[in-house]
C-alpha positions as CSV (number, residue, x, y, z in Angstrom):
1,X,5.4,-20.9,-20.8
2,X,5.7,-23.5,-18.1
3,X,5.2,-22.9,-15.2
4,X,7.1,-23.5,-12.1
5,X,8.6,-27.2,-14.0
6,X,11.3,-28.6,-12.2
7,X,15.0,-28.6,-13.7
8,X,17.1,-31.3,-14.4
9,X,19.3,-32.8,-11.8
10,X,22.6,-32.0,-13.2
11,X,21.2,-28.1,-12.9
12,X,22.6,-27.0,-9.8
13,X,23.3,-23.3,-8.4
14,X,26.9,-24.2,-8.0
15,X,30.1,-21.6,-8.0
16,X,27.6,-18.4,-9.2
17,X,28.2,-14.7,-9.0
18,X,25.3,-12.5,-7.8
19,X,25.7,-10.0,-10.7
20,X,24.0,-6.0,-10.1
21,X,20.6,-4.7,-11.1
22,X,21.1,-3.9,-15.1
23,X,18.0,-4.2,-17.9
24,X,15.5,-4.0,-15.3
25,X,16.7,-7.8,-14.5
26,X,19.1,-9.1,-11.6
27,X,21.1,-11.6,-12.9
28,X,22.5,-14.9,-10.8
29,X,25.1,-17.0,-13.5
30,X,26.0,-20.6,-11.7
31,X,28.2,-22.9,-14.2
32,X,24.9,-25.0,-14.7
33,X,22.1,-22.3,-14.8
34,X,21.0,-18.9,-14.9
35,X,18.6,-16.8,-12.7
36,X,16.8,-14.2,-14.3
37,X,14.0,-11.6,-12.2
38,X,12.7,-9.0,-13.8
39,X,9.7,-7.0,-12.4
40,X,7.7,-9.5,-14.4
41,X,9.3,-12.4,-14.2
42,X,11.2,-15.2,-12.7
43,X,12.7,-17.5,-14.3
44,X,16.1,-20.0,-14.5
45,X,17.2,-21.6,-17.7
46,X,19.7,-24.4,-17.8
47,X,23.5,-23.8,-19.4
48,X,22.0,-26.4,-22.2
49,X,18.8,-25.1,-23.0
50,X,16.9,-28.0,-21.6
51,X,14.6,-26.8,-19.1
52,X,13.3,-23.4,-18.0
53,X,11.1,-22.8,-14.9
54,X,9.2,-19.6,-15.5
55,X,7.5,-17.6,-12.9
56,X,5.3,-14.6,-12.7
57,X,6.2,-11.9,-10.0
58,X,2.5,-11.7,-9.1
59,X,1.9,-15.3,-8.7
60,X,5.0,-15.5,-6.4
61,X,4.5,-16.3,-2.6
62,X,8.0,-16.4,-1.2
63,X,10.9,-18.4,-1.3
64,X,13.2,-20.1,1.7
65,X,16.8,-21.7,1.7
66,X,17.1,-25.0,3.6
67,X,20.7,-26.9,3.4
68,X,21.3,-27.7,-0.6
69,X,17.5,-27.2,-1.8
70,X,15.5,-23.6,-2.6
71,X,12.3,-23.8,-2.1
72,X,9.6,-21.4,-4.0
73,X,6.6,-21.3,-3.7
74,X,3.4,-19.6,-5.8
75,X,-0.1,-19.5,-6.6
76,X,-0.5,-19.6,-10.4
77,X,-3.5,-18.4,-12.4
78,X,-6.2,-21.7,-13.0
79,X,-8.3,-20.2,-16.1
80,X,-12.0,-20.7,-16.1
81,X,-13.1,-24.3,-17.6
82,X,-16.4,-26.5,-17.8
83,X,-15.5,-27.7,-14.9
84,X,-14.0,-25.5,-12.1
85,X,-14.4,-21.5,-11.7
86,X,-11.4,-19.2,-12.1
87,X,-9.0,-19.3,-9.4
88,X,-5.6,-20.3,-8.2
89,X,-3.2,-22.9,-7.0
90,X,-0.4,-23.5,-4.4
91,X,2.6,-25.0,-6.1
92,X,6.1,-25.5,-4.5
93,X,9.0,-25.9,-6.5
94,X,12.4,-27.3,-4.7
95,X,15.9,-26.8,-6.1
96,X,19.5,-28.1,-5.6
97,X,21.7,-25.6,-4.9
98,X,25.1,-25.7,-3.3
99,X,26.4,-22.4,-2.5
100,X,24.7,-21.6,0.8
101,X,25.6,-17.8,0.1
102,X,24.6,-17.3,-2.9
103,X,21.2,-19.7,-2.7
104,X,20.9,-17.0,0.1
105,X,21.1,-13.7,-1.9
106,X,18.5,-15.4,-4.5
107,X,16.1,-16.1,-1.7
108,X,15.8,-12.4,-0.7
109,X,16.0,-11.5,-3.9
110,X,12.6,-13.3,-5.1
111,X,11.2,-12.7,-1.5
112,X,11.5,-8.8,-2.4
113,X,10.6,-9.4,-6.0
114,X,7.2,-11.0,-4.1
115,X,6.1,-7.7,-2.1
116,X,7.1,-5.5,-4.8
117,X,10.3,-4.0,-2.7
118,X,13.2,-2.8,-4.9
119,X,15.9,-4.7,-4.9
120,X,18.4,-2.7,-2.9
121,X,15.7,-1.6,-0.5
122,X,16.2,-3.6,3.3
123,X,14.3,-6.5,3.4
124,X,11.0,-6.3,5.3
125,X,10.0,-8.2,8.8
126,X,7.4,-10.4,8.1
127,X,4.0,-8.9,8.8
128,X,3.0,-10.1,11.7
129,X,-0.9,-10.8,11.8
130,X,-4.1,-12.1,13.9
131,X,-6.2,-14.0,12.4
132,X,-9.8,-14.0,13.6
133,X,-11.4,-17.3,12.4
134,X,-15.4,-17.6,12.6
135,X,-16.0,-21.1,12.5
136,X,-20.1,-20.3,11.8
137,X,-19.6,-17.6,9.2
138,X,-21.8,-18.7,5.9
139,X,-22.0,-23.1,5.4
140,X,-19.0,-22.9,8.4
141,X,-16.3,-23.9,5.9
142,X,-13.8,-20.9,7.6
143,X,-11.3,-23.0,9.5
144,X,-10.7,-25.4,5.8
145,X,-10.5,-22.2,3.9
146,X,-7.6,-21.0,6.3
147,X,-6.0,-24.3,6.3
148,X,-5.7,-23.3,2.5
149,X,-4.4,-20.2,2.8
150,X,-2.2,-20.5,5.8
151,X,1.1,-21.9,3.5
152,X,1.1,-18.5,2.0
153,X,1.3,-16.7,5.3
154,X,4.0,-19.2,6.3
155,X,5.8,-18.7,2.8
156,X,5.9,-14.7,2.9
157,X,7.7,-15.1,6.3
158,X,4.5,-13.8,8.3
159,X,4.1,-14.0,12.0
160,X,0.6,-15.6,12.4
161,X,-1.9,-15.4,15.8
162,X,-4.9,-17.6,15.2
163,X,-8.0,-17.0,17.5
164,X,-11.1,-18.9,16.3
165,X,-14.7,-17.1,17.5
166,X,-16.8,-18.7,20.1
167,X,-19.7,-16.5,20.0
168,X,-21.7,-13.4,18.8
169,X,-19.5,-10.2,19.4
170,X,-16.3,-12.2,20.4
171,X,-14.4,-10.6,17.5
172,X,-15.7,-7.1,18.9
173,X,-14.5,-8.0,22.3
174,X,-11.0,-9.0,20.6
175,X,-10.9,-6.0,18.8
176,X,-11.5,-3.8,21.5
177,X,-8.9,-5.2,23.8
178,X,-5.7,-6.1,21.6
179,X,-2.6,-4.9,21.8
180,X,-2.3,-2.6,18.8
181,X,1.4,-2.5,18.8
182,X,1.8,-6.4,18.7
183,X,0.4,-6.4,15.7
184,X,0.5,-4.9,11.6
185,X,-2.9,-6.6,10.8
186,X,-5.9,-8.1,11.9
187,X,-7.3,-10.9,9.2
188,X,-10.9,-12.2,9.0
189,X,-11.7,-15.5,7.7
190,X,-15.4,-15.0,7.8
191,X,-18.3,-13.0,5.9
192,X,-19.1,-9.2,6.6
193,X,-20.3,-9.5,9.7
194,X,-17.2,-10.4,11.3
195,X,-15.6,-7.5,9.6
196,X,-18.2,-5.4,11.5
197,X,-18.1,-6.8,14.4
198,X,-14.3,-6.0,14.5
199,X,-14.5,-2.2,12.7
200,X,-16.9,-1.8,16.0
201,X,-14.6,-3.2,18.6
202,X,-11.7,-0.9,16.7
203,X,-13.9,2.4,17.3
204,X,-14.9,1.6,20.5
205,X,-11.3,2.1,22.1
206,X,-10.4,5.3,23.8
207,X,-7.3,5.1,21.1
208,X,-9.4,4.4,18.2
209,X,-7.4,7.0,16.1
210,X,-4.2,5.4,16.6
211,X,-5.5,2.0,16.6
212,X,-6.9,2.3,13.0
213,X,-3.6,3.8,12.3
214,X,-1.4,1.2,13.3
215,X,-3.6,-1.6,12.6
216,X,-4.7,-2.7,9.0
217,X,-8.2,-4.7,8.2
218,X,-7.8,-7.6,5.7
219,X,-10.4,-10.2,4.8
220,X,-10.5,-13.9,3.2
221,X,-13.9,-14.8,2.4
222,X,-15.3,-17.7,3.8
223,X,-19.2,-16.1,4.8
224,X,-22.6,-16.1,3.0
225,X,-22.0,-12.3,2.2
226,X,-18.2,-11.3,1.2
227,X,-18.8,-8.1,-0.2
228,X,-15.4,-6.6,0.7
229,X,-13.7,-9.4,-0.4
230,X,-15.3,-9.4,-3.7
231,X,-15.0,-5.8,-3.9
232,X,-10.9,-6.0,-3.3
233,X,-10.4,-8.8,-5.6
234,X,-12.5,-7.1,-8.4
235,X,-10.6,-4.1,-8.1
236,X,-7.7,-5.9,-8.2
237,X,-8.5,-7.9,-11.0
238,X,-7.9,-10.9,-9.5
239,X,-10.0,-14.2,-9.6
240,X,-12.8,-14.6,-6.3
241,X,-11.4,-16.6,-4.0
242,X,-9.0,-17.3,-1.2
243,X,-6.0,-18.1,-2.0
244,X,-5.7,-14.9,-3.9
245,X,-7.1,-12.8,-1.2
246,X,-4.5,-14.2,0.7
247,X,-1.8,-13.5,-1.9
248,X,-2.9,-9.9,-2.2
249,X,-2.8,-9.6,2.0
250,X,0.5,-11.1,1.9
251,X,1.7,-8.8,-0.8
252,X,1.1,-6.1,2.0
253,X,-1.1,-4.1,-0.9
254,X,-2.7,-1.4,1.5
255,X,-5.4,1.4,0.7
256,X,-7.9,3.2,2.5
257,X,-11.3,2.5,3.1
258,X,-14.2,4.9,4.2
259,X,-16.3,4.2,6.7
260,X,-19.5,5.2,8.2
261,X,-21.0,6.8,11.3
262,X,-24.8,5.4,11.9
263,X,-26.6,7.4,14.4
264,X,-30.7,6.5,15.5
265,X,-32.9,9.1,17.2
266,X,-33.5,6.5,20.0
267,X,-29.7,6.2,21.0
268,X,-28.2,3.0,18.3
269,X,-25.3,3.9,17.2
270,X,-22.1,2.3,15.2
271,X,-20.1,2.1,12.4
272,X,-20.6,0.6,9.3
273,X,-18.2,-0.1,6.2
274,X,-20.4,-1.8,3.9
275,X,-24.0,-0.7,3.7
276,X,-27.6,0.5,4.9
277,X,-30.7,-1.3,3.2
278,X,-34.2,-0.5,3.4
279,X,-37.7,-1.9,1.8
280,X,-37.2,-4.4,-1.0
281,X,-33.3,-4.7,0.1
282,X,-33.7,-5.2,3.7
283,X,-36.2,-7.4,2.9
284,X,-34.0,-9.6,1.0
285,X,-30.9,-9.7,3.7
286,X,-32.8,-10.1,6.4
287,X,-35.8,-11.9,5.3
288,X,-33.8,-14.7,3.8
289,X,-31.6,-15.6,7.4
290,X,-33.8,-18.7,7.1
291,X,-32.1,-19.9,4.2
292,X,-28.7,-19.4,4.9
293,X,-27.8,-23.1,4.7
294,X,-28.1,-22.1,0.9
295,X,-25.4,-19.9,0.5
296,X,-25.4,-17.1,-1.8
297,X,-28.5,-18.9,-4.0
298,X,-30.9,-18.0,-0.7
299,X,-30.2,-14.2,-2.2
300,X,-30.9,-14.6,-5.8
301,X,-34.3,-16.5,-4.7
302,X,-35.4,-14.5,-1.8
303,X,-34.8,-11.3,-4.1
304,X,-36.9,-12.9,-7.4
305,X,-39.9,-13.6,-5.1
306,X,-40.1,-10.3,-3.5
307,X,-39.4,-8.5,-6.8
308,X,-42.5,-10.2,-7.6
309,X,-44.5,-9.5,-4.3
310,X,-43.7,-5.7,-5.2
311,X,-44.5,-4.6,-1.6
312,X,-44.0,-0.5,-1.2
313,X,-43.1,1.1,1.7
314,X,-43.5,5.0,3.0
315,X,-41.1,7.4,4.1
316,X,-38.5,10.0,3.3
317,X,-34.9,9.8,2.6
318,X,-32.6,13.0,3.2
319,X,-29.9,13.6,0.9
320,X,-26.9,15.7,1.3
321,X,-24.8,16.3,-1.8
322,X,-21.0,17.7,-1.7
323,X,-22.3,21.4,-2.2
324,X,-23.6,20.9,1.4
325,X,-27.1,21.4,0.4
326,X,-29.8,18.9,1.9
327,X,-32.4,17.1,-0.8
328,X,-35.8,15.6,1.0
329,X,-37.8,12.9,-1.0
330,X,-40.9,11.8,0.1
331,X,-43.7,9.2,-0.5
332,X,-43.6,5.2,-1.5
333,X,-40.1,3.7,-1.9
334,X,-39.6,0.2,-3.3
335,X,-36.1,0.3,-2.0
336,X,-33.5,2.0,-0.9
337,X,-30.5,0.3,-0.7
338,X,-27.0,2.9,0.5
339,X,-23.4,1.1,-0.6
340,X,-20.2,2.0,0.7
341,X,-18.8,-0.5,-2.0
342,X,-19.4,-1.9,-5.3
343,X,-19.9,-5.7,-5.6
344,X,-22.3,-7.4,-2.9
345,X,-21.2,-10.7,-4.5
346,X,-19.3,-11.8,-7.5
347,X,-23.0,-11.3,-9.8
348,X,-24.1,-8.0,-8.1
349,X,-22.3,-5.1,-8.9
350,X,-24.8,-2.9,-7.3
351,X,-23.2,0.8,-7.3
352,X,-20.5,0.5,-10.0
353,X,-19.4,4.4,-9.2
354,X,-18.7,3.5,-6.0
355,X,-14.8,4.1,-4.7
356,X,-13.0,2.5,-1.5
357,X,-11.9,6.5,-0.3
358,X,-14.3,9.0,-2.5
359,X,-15.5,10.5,1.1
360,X,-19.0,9.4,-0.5
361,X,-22.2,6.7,-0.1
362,X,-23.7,5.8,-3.6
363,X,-27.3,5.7,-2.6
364,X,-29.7,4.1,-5.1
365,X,-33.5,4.2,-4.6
366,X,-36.6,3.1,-6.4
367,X,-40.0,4.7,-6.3
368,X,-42.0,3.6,-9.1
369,X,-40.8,1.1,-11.6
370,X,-43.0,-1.6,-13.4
371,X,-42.1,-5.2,-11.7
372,X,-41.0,-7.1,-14.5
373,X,-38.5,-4.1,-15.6
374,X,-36.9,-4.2,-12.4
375,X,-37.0,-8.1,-12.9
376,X,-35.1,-8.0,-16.0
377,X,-32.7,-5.2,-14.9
378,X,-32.3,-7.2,-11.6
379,X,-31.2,-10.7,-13.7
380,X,-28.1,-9.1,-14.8
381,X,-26.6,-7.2,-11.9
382,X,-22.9,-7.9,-12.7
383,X,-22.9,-5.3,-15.5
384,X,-24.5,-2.4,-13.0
385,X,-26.4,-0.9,-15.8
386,X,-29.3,-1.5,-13.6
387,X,-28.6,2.1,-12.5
388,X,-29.2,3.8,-15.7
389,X,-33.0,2.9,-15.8
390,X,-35.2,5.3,-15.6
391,X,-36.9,4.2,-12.9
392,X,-33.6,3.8,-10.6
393,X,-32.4,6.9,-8.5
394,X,-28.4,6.7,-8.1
395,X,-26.9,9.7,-5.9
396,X,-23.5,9.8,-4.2
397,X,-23.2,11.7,-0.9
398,X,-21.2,13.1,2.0
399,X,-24.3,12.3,4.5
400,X,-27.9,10.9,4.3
401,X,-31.2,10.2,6.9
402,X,-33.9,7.6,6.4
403,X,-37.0,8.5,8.2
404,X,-39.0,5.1,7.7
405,X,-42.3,4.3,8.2
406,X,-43.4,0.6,9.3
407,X,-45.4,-0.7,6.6
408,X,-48.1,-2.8,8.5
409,X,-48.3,-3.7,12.2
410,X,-47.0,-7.4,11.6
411,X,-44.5,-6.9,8.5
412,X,-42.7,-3.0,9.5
413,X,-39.8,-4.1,7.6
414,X,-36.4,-3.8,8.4
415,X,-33.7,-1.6,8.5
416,X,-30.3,-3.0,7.9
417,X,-27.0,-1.8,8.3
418,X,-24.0,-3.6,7.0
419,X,-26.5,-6.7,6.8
420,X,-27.6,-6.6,10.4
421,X,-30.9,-5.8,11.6
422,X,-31.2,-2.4,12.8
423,X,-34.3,-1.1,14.9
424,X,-36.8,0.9,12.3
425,X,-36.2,4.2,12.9
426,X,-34.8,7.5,11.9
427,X,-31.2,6.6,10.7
428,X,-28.5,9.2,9.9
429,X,-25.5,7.9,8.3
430,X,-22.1,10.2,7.8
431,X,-19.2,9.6,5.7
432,X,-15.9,9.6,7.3
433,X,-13.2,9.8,4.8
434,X,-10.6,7.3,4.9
435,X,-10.8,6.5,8.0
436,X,-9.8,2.4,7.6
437,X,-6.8,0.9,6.0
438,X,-7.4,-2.5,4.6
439,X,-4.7,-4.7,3.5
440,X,-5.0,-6.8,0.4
441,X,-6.5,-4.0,-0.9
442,X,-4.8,-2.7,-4.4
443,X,-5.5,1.1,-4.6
444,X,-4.4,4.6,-6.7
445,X,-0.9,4.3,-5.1
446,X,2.0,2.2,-4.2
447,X,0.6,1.7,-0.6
448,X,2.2,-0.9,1.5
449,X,2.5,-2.1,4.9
């Protein structure tokens, strides 16, 4: 198959007839070529034989008509090689065509084709987004990732609002005080912590309900931690990174997302969508903010040295299972780390049972486990069979508390809730059941925006 290659210049959508629906393809006949779109496919064949374009549906963007030229663009697949990671690139292909009409009717046909719309459904308005931009998120690469991603908002016919963060809590500010009805969704291109920031300023409105409603949450990873990005796109079976998290958000794939409500017996309180981490876990997201300029590797190291430090901590962990009945554990923990999703990062699958609306946290704890078992376990985290050792507790729940205690008098530890620091305390955490709807986001149903 080639993809997207150009046809000859004697191939031009001349006098055509837009021909109905029949064999699952719509059919456009011109005297020199002929337009095929199937559910799978695109594709337009010369009356000779001698070239073929070929498109996938899922790879396509959009399309546009201007005077005699179609435009089309898509993000086809980029395998894996020796050189470059999985991913995907933006490729425009332009076409003569003379029949203003008829170039038209193709347009809106591949433009539904694109968002999955049947073909005599009305077309959609463009979603119209804003786009929070956090220029400091991770090594501060956010504003060139959205200058990547950007043509495909412009392609699906997308009504973009770009804001770029100034400083800490600007997106909750934002958040809290947009006008919900101006807009389908809000867009991060940042880590987590923008994410949280803005689920935050969403919850804090007097219309919270019918902001989180009206409003969809997408993300396009461009932080140090991009766990809901990686998350989506691994459900989705899609390749990590951002041009197909921005394909998927301009697809208008919806589904909803649980969240959390964190409550602390000295008055914190919030809302979390991604995590709470204690001991050995805390210790590695929040101990390692000093090497940051690393990337993701300031993870992987942080975590081999303190899997080697071993340092236990004491407390008791509540656990409330869906028969309503409350556990109590006691004693020395090594960790205990509570996920709301199931990839951290493209190599850490770290709750592999965990589902975006299951009304449940996957809480994994350790007790006792010999340090160079939980080394090997912890060297191959992608597969998630880390949770099957013996030494590993894995529990899903509608509700739990951590009561910690502070380990010594200059190294307490941390708590840490969607990778912030948290004040060490008692922590309840709630589930709240499909509460947030995130774009992008391929789910059990057909779900769009």
């Amino acid at each position: 198959r080639r993809v997207g290659t150009m046809l000859r210049d004697g191939d031009e959508c001349g006098a055509s007839t837009l021909l109905s629906e029949g064999e699952g393809r719509l059919l456009l006949q011109t005297n020199e070529s002929a337009w095929r779109l199937s559910t799978e496919s695109l594709s337009c064949k010369s009356a000779h034989g001698h070239s073929v374009s070929a498109w996938a549906v899922a790879d396509l963007v959009g399309a546009s008509a201007d005077g005699e030229h179609i435009e089309i663009v898509s993000v086809p697949l980029r395998l894996e090689s020796c050189f470059s990671a999985a991913g995907r690139t933006l490729k425009r292909d332009r076409f003569h065509c003379e029949d203003d009409e008829k170039a038209s009717s193709l347009v809106t046909a591949i433009r539904k084709a694109a968002t999955g719309s049947a073909l005599d459904q009305q077309e959609m308005l463009g979603l119209r987004c804003l786009v929070l931009i956090n220029p400091y998120s991770g090594q501060a690469k956010a504003a060139a990732v959205w200058k990547r991603c950007k043509p495909l908002f412009d392609a699906a016919g997308s009504s973009v609002e770009v804001v770029q963060t100034t400083h800490a809590g600007h997106a909750h500010e934002l958040a809290a005080s947009l006008d919900r009805g101006a807009y389908d969704a809000l867009v991060c291109v940042s880590g987590d912590g923008t994410l949280s920031e803005v689920l935050n300023g969403l919850m804090s409105r007097t219309d919270a309900s019918a902001a989180l409603s009206s409003l969809a949450l997408g993300t396009i990873p461009a932080g140090t931690g991009n766990s809901l990005s990686c998350s989506v796109l691994r459900g989705a079976g899609q390749p990590i990174d951002c041009l197909s998290a921005a394909l998927l958000i301009v697809k208008r794939h919806a589904h909803q997302l649980d969240i959390w409500k964190v409550t602390q017996e000295h008055g914190s309180s919030g809302y979390a969508f991604l995590s709470l981490e204690w001991a050995l876990a805390s210790d590695i997201d929040i101990g390692s903010e000093a090497w940051r300029w690393m990337g993701e590797l300031r993870f992987d190291l942080y975590a081999l040295w303190r899997l080697l430090t071993h340092w236990r901590y004491t407390g008791s962990l509540r656990l409330r299972r869906s028969s309503g009945d409350w556990q109590t554990v006691g004693g020395t923990f090594l960790m205990v780390w509570a996920c709301n999703l199931p990839w951290l990062n493209p190599k850490t699958q770290m709750a592999p049972s965990a589902r975006f609306s299951d009304g449940c946290a996957d809480v994994l704890y350790i007790q006792r486990a010999p340090r160079f078992s939980m080394l090997r376990s912890f060297l191959d985290m992608s597969s998630g069979q880390h949770v099957n050792a013996e030494w590993c507790e894995y529990e899903k729940v509608s509700a739990f508390e951590l009561v910690p205690v502070p380990r010594t008098p200059k190294q307490p530890g941390y708590v840490a809730v969607d990778g912030e620091k948290w004040p060490l305390a008692t922590t309840r955490v709630e589930v709240l059941p499909s509460k947030l709807s995130i774009i992008g986001c391929v789910g059990d149903g057909p779900n769009r925006l």
